[in-house]
N, C-alpha and C positions, 0 to 999 in steps of 0.2 A: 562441389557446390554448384557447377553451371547445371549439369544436371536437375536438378531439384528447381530451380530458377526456369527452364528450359519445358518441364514437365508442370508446373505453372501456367508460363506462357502460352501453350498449347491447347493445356485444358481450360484458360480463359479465353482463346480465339474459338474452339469448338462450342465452348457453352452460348458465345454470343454468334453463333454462325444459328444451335438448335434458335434460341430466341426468337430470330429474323423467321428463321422457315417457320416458326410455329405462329406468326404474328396474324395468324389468321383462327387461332383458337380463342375461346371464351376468354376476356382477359381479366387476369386477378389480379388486382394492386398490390405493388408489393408493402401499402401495410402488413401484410403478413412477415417478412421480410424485415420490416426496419420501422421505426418509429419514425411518424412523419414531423410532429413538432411534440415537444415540451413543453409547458409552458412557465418558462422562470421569470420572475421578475425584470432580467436585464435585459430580456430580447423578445425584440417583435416579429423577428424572422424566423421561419426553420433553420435549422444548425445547415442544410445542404443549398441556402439560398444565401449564407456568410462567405467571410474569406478567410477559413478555416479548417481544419481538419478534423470531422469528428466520425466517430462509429456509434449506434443503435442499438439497443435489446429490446426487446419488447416482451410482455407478460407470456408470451406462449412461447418464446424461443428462449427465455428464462428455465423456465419449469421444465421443457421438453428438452433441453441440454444436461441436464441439473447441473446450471451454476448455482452454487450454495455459499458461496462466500466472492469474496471481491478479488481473492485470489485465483477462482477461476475463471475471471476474464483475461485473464493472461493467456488463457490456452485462445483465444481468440479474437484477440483484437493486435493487429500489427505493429509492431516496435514496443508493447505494453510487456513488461515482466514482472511478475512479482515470487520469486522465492521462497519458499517454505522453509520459513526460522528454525521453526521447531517448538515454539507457540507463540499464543496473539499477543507478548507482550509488544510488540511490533510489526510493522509491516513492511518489507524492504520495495519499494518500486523503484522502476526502473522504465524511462519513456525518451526513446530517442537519445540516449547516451546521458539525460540526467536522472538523477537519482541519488537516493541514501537507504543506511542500514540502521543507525542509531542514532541518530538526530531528528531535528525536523523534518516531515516528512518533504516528497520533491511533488505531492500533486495536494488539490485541493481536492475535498470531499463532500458534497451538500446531499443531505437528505429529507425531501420536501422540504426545501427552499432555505434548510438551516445548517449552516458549516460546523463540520468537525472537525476542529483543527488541530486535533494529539493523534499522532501514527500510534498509540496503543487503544486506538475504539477503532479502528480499520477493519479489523480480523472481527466481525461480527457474522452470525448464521444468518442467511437471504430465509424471508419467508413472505408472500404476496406481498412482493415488489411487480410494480405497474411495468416501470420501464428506466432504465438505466440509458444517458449518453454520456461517453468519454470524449472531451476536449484535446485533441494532439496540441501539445505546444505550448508556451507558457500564454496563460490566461489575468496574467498581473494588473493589467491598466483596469478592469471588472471586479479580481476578484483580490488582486495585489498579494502577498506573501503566502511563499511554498507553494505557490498553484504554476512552480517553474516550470514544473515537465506536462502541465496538462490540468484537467479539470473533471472529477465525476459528480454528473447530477442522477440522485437516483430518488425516485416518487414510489411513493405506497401507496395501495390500492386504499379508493376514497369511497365511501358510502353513496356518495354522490353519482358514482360512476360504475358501481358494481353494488347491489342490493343481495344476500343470500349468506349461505353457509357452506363453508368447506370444509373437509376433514380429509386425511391425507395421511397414512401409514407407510414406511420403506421397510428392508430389511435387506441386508446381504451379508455378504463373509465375514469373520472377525466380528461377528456377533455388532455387525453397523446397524443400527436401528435409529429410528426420524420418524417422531410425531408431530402434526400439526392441525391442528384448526382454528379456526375465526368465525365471525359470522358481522355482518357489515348490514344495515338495515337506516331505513330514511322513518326518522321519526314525523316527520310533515316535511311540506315544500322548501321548507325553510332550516332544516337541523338533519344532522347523521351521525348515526354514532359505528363506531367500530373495534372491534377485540379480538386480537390474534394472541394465540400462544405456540411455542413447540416445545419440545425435548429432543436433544442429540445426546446417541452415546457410542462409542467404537472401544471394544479393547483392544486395539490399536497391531501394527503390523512390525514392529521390531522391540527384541528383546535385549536387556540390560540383562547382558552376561552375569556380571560381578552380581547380582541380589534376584535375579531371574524374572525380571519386572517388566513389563511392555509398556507403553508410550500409548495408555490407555488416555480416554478422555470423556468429558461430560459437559453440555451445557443446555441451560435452560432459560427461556426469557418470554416478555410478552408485549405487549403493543396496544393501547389504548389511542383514539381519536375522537374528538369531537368536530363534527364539519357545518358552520351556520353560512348562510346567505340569509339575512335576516333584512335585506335590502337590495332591491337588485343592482345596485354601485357597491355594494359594502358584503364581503366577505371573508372568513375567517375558518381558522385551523388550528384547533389546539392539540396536542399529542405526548404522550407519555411513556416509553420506552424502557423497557430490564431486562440486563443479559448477565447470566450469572455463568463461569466457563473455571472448571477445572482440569488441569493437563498435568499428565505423568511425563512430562515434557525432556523436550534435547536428547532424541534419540542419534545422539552425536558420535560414531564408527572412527578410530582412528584411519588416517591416509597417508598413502605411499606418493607423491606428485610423480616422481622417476616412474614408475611401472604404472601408475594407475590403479593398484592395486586395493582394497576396502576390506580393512581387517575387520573385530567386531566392535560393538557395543560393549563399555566395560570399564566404568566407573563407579566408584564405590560411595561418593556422596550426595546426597539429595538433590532431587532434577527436575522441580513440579512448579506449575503456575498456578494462583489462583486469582482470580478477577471478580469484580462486580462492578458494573456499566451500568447507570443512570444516564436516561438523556429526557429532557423537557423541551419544546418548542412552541412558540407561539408565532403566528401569521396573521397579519390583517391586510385588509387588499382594498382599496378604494377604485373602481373603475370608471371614467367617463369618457366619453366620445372626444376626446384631446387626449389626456392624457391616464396613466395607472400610477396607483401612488400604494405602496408598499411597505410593510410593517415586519421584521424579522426578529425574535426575542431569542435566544438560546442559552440551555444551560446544563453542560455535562459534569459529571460527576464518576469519579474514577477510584475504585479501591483495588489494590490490588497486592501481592506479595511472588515473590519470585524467590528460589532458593535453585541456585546453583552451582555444582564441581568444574569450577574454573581450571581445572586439568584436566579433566575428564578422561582422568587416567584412576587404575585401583591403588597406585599411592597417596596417599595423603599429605597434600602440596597446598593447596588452595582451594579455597568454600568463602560464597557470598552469600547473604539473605536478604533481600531487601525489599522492604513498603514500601509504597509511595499512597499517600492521597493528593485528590485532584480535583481543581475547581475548575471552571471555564463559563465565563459570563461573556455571551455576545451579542448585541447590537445594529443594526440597519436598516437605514431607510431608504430608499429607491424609488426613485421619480422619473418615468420616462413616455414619452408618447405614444400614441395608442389609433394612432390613424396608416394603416400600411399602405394605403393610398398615398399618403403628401411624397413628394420627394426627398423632403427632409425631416430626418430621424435621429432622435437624440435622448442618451439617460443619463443621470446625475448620482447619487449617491453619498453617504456618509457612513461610514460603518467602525467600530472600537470594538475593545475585547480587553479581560483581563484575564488575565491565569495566575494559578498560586498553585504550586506542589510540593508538597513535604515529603522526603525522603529521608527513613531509615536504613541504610546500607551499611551494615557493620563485616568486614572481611574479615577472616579467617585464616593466619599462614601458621601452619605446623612445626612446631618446634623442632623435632626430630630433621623436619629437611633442610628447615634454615638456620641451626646450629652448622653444618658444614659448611655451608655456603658462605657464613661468614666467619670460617677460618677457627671456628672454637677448638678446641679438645675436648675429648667426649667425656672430660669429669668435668666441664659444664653446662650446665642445665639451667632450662628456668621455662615458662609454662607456655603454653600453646599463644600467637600472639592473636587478639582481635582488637581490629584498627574500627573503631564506630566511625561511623558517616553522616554526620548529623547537618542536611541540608536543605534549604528552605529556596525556590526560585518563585519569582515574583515576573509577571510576564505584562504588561498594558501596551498595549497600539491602537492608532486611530489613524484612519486616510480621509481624504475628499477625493473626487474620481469626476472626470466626465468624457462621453464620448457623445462624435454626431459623425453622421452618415449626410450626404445627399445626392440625389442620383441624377444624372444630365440624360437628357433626352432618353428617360426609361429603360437604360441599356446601361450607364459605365458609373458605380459607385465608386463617391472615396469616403475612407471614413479616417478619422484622425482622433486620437483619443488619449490623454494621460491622467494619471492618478499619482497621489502625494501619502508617501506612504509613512508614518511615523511610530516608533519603536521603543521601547524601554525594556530592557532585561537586567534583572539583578538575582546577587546571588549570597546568601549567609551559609558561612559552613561554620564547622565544628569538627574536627578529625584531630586521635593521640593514636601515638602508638609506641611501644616500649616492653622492653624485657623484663616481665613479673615474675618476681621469687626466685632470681637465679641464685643457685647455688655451686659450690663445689662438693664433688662427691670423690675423695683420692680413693687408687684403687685397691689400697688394705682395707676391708669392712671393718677393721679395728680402727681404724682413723677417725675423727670427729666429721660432720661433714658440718661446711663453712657459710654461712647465710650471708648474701653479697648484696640483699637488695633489692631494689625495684628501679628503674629508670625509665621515664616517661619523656615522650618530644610531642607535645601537642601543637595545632595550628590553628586559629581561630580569626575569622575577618569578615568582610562582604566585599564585594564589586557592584557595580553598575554599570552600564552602558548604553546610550542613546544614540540611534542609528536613523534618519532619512534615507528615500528613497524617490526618485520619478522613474514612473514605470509609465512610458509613452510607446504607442502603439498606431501605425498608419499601416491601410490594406485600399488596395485596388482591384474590384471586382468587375467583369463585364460580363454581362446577361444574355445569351444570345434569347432565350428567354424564359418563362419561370422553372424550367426543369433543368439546363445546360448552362454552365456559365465557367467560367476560369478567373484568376484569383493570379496577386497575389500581396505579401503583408512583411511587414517587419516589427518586430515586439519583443521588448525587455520583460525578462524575466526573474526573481529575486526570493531568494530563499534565506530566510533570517539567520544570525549568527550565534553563538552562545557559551555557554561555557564549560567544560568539560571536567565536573566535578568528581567525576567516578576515579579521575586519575592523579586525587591531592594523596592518596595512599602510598603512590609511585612516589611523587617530594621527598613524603615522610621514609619514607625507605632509603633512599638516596642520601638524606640529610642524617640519618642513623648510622648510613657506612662511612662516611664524609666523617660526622664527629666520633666514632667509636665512642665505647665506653663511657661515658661523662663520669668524674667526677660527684659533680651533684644529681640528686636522686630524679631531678626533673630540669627541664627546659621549654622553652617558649621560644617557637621559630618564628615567630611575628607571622606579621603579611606576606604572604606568596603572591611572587611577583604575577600579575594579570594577562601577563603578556604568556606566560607557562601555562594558563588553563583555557586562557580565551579561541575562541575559530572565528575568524571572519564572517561576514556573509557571502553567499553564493551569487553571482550576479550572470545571465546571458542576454544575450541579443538571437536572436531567433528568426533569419532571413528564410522566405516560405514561396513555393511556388505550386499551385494547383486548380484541378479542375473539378468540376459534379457535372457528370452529361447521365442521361437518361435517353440512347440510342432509340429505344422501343419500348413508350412510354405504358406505363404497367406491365412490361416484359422484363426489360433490363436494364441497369443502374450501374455505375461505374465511378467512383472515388478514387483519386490519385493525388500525390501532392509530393515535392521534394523539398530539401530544407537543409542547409546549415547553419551552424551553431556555437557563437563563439563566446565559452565558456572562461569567469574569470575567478579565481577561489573556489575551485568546486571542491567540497566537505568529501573529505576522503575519511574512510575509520581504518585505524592504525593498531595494535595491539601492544603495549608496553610490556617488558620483563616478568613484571607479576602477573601475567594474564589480564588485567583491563583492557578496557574499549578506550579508546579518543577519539578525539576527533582532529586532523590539520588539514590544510589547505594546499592544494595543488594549483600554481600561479595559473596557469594558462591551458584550456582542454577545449578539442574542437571536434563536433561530431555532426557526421554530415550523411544522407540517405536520402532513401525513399520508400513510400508503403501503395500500395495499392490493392481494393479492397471491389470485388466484382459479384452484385448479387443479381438474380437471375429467377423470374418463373417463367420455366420453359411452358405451360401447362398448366391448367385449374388444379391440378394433383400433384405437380412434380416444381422442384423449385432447388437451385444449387448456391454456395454461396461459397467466393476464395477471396483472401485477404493474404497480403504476402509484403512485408516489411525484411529491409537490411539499414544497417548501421553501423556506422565505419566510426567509432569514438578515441580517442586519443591521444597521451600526452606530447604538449607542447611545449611547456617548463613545467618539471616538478623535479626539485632534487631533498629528499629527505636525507638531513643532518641530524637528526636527534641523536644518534651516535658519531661523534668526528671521526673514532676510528674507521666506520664504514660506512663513508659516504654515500647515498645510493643518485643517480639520476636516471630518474626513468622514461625521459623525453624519446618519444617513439613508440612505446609501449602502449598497448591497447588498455582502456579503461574494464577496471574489473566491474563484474556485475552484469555487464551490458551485451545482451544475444546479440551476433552480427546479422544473424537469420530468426526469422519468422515462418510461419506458415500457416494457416489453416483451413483448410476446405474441407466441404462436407455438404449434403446432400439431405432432404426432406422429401417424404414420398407417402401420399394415403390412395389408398384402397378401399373404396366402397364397396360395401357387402351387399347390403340390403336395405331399399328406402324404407318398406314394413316397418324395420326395426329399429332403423335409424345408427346403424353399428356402420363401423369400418377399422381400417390397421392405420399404422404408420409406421415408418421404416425409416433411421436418419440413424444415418452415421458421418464423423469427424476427424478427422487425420490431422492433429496437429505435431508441427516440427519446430525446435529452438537449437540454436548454436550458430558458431562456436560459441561459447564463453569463457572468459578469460578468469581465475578466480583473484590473482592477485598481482599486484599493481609491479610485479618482475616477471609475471606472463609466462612462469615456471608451472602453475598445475591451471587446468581446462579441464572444462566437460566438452566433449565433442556432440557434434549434432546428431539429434535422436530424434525420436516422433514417439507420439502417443495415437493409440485409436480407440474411438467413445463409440458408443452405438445403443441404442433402442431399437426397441419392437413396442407397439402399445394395442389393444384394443378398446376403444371406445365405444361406445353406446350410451346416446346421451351425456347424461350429467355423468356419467361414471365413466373413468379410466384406469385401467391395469396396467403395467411397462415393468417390462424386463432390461436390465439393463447391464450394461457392463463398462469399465474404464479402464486404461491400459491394457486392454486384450490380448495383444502380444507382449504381455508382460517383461518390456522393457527396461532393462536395469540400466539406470543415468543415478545421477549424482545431484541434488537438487537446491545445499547449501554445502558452502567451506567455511574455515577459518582458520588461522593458528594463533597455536598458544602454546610457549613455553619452549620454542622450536619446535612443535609439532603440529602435527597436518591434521586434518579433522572435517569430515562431510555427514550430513545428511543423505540417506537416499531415498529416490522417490521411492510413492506407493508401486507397490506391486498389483498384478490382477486384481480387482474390485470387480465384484457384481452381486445382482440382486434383483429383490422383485419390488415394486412400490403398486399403492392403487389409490386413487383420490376420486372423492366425490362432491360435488355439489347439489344442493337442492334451497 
């Protein structure tokens, strides 16, 4: 590992040594490079003028990477992970040692100014996206719940700000094909409208031995806005969003942890997601020379169906199916000043939300395999079991928030700031489960065969739970001035609790071996104790220390920051006997690093950029008892999910042909690296550290662009998710070689 750390350090002193020498070349801003401000509602500063830690995209280092989804900012932004499921019904992040897999998410997500707050709309296709920045760190006292590991603001290209038409074709191996166009136009000074659509489709890169099926995929969606300034204080944004995504999904290989070893694909039951993503938003913005006064409406809408071989083996053990619909209404107003001159700076807010999710999840456990397990003899019988899941969660929170800033002698901020964060979760279920039509069958075919019945154990009830929160927040920045300054900040962070209804089936199973047989043909387990479904919330504190300098100003820029983090109930997911997900609570987790992120134009033409994150995350008490027989404590042990390594550097490079014609190339390529990673919380199987390399070639001329491209080029075999189930091991692995050609045009 010093190595790699080592061969960083080197080629961040050499890039900033070319810099200096070159400081006498035509100098290019590195907007090219990074996004200089956003402009959100809560801040009047750039993100590199805070006391904070953030990273940049900007619309051309979007497109000319192709990041296509939110998942591949991972490959580039330090301490950020997000692993590939196996599909969008979630999204697992992972930022500085926090994170989750099946709960609430661990970052906050806005898109043009409006929060998504279900980790199942994450996994969306990028299509003219303006400019993305990720928040390191929890961002709670702003944006309060689930925004613990961090914060993504990402803005769509506005009529306002781009006038014309694009169309845009890909295509590469495995029949990967991406269309897109829009076209964005300014109806008068005062109005703009805009409409984007695409098409994605892959037949996908691994095969499903048992039915010889590939992990093929489709999706399609499109994007409507309307843009007024219909006053020059008073503006507004309306917009309307559809992502429709079919996946031949969970192309899940059994695994060896001892050897390492990845057997194949080869399970015999249904493996597919299917989704449909609504999203609406509404913005109104009042500006005056004191203060901005802001309007945020939201409202997603989620359908979805998931059908998964919860063994994902070719015996027939266990099979889930399960709908969910989804509401999500949210609310905000935000009041903050609007003079970056005064010394003192300060914003306010109020922001609510409700959510309502119905869930259908009816399980499926196979008679043939659960007749031995519970001890039967094979003369009896009785019919396949399916346990319904009939569950209803109701979600409402509201906060008040305020922060102020004020700066002493134009050089040393402090800013101090809390927010009151309020909470309701509730939850109705409905779950039976029971031996239908068992019979005896003796083994003389002469014998009568004996009808025994049906027995049913149902459970039926609801929970609620109301939780507070203060997520207070104080940073100390000093200016030496507007481009170099140092930092630093402490701030809570808080990721909501809930309830973990997927595992009332485990109860019922439990409570069927517990009473054998009943007597009477049915039973009624009452209420299930709360304390057996419920998880805590998540809570850190977040101690930060860093700087933003700009050595050679429009040459080169330099981001650092370190940080521990002491983590209290972190949402650990657990897998029960029957193969389900939960969720419990690890008392105590501490994860401490640092990331440093060096962007660079050496040249009007040439331009380098390295980011390089470690994290050291931890148990500090966690001893899992859910079995007295074996008790586990895994105090000392590395938190699963979390890369202790980062990396990624990469280089951008054009060539002028000809002014005649107005043509030239570009040339970038990306080496990124992640690991170790640990996959489970006994620190028994790991992905070891790998790298990936991306690369382009493009010719341009004018409005029109060709690019060839490629990813994983040294087709790299890593392992990209785990899990177990049923004592066994179980990964995902990454893509293999990908490449292709794309062309877009504008006019």
């Amino acid at each position: 590992m010093k190595k790699y750390i080592l061969i960083a350090l080197l080629l961040s002193g050499t890039i900033s040594l070319q810099a200096v020498a070159n400081e006498n070349d035509s100098i290019t801003a590195l907007q090219e490079l990074v996004v200089i401000h956003s402009s959100t509602p809560k801040e009047i500063s750039p993100e590199r003028e805070q006391a904070l830690a953030s990273y940049q995209l900007n619309r051309l280092q979007i497109e000319n990477r192709q990041i296509g989804s939110l998942k591949d900012i991972s490959l580039t932004v330090p301490n950020f992970y997000i692993p590939d499921y196996g599909s969008k019904i979630t999204s697992s992040v992972y930022v500085r040692g926090v994170g989750s897999r099946m709960n609430e998410p661990a970052i906050g997500l806005y898109i043009d100014n409006i929060p998504y707050p279900e980790r199942s709309g994450f996994d969306f296709d990028f299509y003219d996206i303006a400019s993305i920045t990720l928040l390191q760190g929890p961002q709670g006292t702003l944006y309060g719940r689930n925004a613990i590991g961090g914060l993504v603001n990402i803005y769509t290209l506005s009529p306002f700000d781009y006038q014309g038409t694009r169309a845009a074709v890909s295509y590469g191996n495995y029949n990967d094909v991406k269309l897109q166009a829009s076209h964005y136009r300014k109806l008068s000074a005062k109005a703009g409208i805009s409409i984007a659509g695409y098409f994605k489709q892959n037949d996908g890169w691994f095969t499903n031995r048992f039915n010889d099926e590939k992990n093929n995929s489709r999706s399609a969606g499109g994007r409507a806005k309307l843009d007024l300034q219909f006053h020059p204080k008073w503006k507004s944004e309306l917009s309307l969003t559809y992502d429709h995504s079919f996946q031949n999904a969970y192309p899940y290989a059994q695994f060896d942890p001892q050897n390492g070893k990845t057997g194949e694909i080869n399970y015999n039951e249904d493996g597919s997601y299917l989704r449909d993503l609504l999203s609406a938003g509404l913005s109104l913005q009042r500006k005056s020379e004191a203060v901005v006064f802001t309007s945020a409406t939201g409202y997603q809408y989620l359908d979805d169906r998931m059908n998964i071989d919860q063994d994902f083996t070719s015996d027939s053990i266990f099979s889930l199916s399960q709908k969910q619909k989804q509401h999500i209404i949210s609310q905000e107003f935000v009041l903050r000043s609007n003079n970056k001159n005064r010394a003192y700076q300060w914003v306010t807010g109020l922001f609510g939300f409700y959510k309502k999710n119905t869930i259908d999840a009816p399980m499926k456990i196979y008679a043939d395999w659960l007749r031995p397990k519970m001890g039967m003899p094979p003369i009896l019988s009785f019919d396949n079991l399916l346990i319904p899941g009939d569950f209803e969660l109701d979600n409402t929170g509201a906060a008040i928030y305020h922060q102020s800033s004020y700066t002493f002698f134009k050089k040393l901020t402090f800013t101090a700031g809390l927010r009151l964060d309020y909470e309701k979760i509730g939850v109705d279920y409905f779950t039976e489960m029971g031996l239908a039509n068992m019979k005896m069958t003796p083994p003389n075919p002469m014998a009568p065969v004996t009808p025994l019945g049906s027995y049913m154990y149902s459970a039926t009830n609801n929970h609620a739970k109301e939780t507070t929160q203060l997520l207070p927040k104080i940073a100390l920045l000093y200016a030496f001035n507007s481009s170099n300054n140092i930092y630093a900040s402490v701030a809570k962070g808080y990721k909501a609790g809930g309830y973990n209804y997927t595992t009332l089936s485990t109860f019922l199973q439990d409570s069927v071996t517990v009473l054998g047989i009943a007597r009477t043909p049915s039973r009624e387990l009452g209420e299930i104790p709360e304390t057996a479904i419920y998880y805590r919330p998540e809570t850190s504190w977040n101690y930060e220390v860093g700087m933003h300098l700009t050595p050679v100003p429009g040459k080169l820029m330099v981001d650092m920051a370190a940080f521990f983090i002491d983590i209290r109930n972190q949402q650990m997911q657990t897998t029960a006997d029957n193969g389900s997900r939960m969720i419990t609570n690890a008392d105590k987790v501490e994860s401490y690093g640092g990331e440093i992120s060096v962007k660079v134009q050496t040249s009007k033409n040439f331009s380098y950029t390295i980011a390089y994150g470690c994290t050291h995350s931890s148990f500090k008490e966690y001893i899992d008892n859910a079995d007295p027989d074996n008790v586990k404590d895994f105090k000392g042990n590395f938190v699963p999910f979390v890369p202790q390594n980062t990396l990624s550097a990469g280089f951008h490079y054009t060539l002028p042909l000809s002014k005649k014609l107005d043509n030239k190339l570009e040339l970038a390529a990306r080496y990124n690296m992640l690991g170790k990673i640990y996959w489970n919380e006994e620190n028994t199987a790991a992905q070891d550290i790998y790298g990936l390399l991306n690369g382009e070639i493009s010719y341009l001329q004018r409005a029109f662009r060709l690019t060839a491209w490629v990813k994983n080029a040294l087709d790299t075999n890593y392992n990209s998710f785990y899990f177990e189930s049923l004592s066994n091991s179980f990964v995902q692995r990454g893509m293999p070689v990908s490449l292709g050609i794309s062309a877009k045009y504008e006019w």
